[in-house]
C-alpha positions as CSV (number, residue, x, y, z in Angstrom):
1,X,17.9,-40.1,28.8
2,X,21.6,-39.0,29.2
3,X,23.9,-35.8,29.0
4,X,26.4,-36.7,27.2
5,X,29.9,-34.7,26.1
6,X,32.0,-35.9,23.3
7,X,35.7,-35.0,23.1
8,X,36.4,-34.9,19.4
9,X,32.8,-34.1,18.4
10,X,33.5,-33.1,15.1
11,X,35.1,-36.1,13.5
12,X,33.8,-39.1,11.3
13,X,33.0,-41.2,14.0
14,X,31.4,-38.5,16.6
15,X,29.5,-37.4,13.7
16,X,27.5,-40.7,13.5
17,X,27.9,-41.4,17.1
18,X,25.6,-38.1,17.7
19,X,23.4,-39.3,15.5
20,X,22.8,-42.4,17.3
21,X,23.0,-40.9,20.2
22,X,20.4,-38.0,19.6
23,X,18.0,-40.9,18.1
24,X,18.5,-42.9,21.4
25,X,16.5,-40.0,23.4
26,X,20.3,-38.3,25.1
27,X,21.2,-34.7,24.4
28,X,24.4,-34.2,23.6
29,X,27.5,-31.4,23.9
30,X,30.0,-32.1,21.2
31,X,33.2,-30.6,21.6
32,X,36.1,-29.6,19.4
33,X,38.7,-27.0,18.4
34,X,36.3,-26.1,15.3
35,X,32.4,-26.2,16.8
36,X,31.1,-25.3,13.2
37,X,32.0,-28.5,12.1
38,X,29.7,-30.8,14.5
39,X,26.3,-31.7,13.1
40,X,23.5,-29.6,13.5
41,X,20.6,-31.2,15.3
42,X,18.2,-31.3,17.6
43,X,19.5,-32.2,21.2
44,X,23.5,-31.1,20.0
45,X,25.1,-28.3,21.4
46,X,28.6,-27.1,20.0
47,X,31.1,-26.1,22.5
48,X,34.4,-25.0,21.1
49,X,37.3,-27.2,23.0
50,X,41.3,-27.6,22.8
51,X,42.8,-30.2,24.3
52,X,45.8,-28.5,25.2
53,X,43.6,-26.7,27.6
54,X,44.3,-27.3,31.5
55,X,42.4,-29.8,33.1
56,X,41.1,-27.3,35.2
57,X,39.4,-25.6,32.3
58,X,38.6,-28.7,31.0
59,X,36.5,-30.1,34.2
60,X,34.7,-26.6,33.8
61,X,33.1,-27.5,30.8
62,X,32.0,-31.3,31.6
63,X,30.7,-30.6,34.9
64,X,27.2,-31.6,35.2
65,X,26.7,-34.3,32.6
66,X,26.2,-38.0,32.8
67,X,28.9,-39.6,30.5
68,X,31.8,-38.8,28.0
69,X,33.1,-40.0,25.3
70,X,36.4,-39.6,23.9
71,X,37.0,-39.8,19.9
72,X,39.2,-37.4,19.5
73,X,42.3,-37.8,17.4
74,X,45.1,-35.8,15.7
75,X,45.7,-38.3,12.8
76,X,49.0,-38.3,13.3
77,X,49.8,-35.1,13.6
78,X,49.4,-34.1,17.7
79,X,50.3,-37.5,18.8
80,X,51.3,-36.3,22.6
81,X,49.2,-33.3,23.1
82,X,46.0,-34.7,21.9
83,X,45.9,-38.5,21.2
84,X,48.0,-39.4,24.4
85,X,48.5,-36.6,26.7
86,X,45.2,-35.0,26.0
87,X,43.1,-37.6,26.5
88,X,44.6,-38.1,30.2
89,X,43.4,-34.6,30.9
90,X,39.9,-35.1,29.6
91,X,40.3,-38.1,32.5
92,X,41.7,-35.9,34.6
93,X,38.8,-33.6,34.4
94,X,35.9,-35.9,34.5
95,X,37.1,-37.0,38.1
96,X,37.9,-33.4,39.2
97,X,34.1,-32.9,37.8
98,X,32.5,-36.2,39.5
99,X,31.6,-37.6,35.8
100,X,31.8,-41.2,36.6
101,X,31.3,-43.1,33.2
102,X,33.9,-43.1,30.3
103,X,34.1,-44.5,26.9
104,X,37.0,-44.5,25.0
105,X,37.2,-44.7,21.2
106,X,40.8,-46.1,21.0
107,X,42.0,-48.2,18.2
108,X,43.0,-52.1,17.1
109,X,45.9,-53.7,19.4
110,X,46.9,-50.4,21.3
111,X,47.3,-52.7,24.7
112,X,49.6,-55.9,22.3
113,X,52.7,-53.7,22.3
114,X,54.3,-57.1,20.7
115,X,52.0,-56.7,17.7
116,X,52.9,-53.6,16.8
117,X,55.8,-54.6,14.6
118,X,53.2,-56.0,12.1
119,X,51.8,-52.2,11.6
120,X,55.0,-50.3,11.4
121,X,53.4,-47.2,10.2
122,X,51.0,-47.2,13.2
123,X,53.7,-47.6,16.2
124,X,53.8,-44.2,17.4
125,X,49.8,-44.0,17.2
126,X,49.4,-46.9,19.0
127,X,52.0,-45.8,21.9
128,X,50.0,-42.8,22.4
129,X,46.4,-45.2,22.6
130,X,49.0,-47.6,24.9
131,X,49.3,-44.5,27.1
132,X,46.0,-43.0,27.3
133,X,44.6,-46.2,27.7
134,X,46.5,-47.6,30.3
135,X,46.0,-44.6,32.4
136,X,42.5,-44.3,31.7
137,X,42.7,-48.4,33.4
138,X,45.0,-48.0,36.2
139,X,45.3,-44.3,36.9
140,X,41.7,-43.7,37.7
141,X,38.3,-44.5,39.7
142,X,36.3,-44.2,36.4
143,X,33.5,-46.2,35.2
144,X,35.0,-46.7,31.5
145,X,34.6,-49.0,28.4
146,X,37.9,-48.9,25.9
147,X,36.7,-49.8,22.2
148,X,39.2,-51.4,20.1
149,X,38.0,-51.4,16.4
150,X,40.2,-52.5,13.3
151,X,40.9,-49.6,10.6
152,X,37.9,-47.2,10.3
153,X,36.5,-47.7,6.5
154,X,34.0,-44.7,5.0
155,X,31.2,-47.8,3.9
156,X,27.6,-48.5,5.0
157,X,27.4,-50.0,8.4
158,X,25.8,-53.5,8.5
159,X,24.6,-53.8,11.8
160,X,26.9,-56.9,12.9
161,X,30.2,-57.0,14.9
162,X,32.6,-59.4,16.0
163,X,34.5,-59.0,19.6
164,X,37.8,-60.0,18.3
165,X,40.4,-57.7,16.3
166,X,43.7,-59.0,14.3
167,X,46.1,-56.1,12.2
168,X,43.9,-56.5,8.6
169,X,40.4,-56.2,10.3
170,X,37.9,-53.0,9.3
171,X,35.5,-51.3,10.8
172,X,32.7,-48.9,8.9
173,X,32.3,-46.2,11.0
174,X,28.6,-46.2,11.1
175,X,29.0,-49.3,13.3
176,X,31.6,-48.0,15.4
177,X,29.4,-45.3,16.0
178,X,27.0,-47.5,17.1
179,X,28.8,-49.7,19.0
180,X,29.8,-46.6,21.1
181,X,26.5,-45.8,21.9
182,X,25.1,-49.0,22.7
183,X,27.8,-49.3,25.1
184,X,26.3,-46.7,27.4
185,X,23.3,-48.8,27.4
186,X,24.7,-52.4,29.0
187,X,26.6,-51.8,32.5
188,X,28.2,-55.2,32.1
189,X,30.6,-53.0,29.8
190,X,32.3,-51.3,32.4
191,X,35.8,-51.6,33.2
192,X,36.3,-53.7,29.5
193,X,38.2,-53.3,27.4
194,X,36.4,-54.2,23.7
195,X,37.9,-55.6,20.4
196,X,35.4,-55.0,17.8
197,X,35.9,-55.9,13.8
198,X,33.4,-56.5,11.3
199,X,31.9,-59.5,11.7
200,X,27.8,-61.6,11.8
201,X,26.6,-61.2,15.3
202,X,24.3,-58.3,15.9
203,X,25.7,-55.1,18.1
204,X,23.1,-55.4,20.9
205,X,23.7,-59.4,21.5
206,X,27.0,-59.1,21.2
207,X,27.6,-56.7,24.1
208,X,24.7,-58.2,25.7
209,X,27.1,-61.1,25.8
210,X,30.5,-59.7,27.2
């Protein structure tokens, strides 16, 4: 059993991901600027959190636990204060802090800046995962995993994943979710970084297989 905080722990995909988590025998801290809105569970604590907090503040408040995850995201609006910028401080902070393991919800082709022409409306998003992501890689001493799914769709998960990710790929959420949280369970996922789209191999073999 873990102690787990979640950056963004209010959102579509931290809401399944606690789920999974909570199921999987962890407790978990979600975080986020409106704590009413994480699920109510079990195992969940709500802690109210704004990334444009300083990193000092921010280590305060994930001192003590086993693993974050990051899923936050400002859909567009907050690109350098939250997607980019404020994901480097959650970084920041779980070194200052000692947490050791990171997992990283980040999205489809952030790391092929040639590809981004073929998603125009994407290219500043993607910058700000480029950012965050390649700090996250070559800035720190942390234990992380980035996951790189295709576009998040609101349909029933199926279970099955393939590691490989092109512009058109989808994601349902449920299996991102879960794909996140069987990453904490395989150690042979540390220091990847994971393409992930829908595909017919099961979650559990295919990370068993990285």
């Amino acid at each position: 059993m873990a102690k787990i905080f979640i950056f963004g722990g209010s959102g579509r995909v931290a809401t399944d991901l606690i789920k999974d988590l909570v199921a999987d025998g962890n407790t978990v801290t979600g975080a986020a600027r409106h704590p009413e809105n994480i699920i109510k569970l079990d195992g969940v604590t709500s802690d109210k959190l704004d990334l444009h907090s300083d990193v000092e503040d921010i280590s305060k408040q994930v001192k003590g636990f086993d693993a974050i995850y990051f899923t936050a995201g400002s859909r567009g609006k907050d690109l350098i204060q939250t997607d980019a910028m404020g994901a480097i401080k959650t970084m920041m902070a779980a070194e200052k802090a000692g947490v050791k393991r990171y997992i990283m919800l980040s999205s489809m082709l952030s790391l092929d800046v040639d590809s981004w022409k073929k998603i125009p409306e994407l290219e500043d998003y993607l910058a700000a995962k480029f950012f965050a992501d390649t700090y996250l890689m070559n800035s720190t001493n942390l234990e992380y995993t980035i996951l790189q799914p295709g576009t998040l769709i609101e349909e029933a998960g199926t279970g099955k994943i393939h590691l490989d990710v092109k512009a058109a790929d989808s994601n349902p959420i449920p299996d991102v979710a879960k794909t996140l949280a069987e990453i904490l369970k395989y150690p042979n996922t540390i220091d990847k970084v994971i393409p992930m789209s829908s595909g017919n191999i099961p979650i559990d073999q295919a990370l068993k297989e990285i």
